[in-house]
Each structure stands twice: as C-alpha cells, then as structure tokens.
C-alpha positions in Angstrom: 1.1 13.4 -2.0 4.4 14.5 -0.8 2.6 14.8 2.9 1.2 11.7 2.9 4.4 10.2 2.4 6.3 12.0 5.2 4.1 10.9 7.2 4.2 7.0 6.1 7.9 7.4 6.0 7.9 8.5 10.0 5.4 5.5 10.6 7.5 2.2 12.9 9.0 0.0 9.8 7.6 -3.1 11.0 3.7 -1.5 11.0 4.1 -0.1 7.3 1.4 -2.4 4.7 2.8 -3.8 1.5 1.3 -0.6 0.1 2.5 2.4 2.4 6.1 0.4 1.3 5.4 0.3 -2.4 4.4 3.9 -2.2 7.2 4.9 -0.7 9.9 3.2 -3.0 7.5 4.7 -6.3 7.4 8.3 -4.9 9.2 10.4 -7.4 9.8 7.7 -9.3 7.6 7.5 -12.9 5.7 4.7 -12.3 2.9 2.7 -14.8 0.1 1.3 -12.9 -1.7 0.1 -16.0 -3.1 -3.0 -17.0 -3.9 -3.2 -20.8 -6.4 -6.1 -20.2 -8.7 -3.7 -18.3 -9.6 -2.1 -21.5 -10.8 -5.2 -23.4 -14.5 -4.8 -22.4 -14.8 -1.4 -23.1 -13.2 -2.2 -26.5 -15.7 -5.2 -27.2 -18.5 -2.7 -26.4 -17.7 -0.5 -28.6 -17.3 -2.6 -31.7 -20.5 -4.4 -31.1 -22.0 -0.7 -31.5 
C-alpha cells in the first residue's frame, strides 16, 4: 500500500480521481469503511433458517 501511494502522491494534482485523493488523505490514518446496512440480508437469512 505504501507504494501505491507514493506513486499517486507523485501523480499531476489536477489528474488525481476523487479516490487516489481520498486514499491519500486516509493513508495512515484508521479509517472505517463500513456500512452496517450491508449486513441486513445476511441477518434476515439467517433467521429465517
């Protein structure tokens, strides 16, 4: 990970996307990419076991 963002940080600003930008600010950073609304299938599946 840590080469891949060298090598977006080198990139031309004005070319980066919204995600080589958001990965950049995150990096190092403990982040929480989870969406607890995801998981409400699964957990309707399993109660109608």
């Amino acid at each position: 990970m840590a080469l891949v963002c060298k090598m977006t940080a080198k990139k031309d600003q004005d070319s980066l996307t919204d995600e080589d930008k958001e990965m950049l600010a995150s990096y190092g950073k403990s982040v929480d990419f989870i969406n607890k609304e995801t998981i409400l299938p699964l957990i309707n599946y399993i109660r109608n076991l």
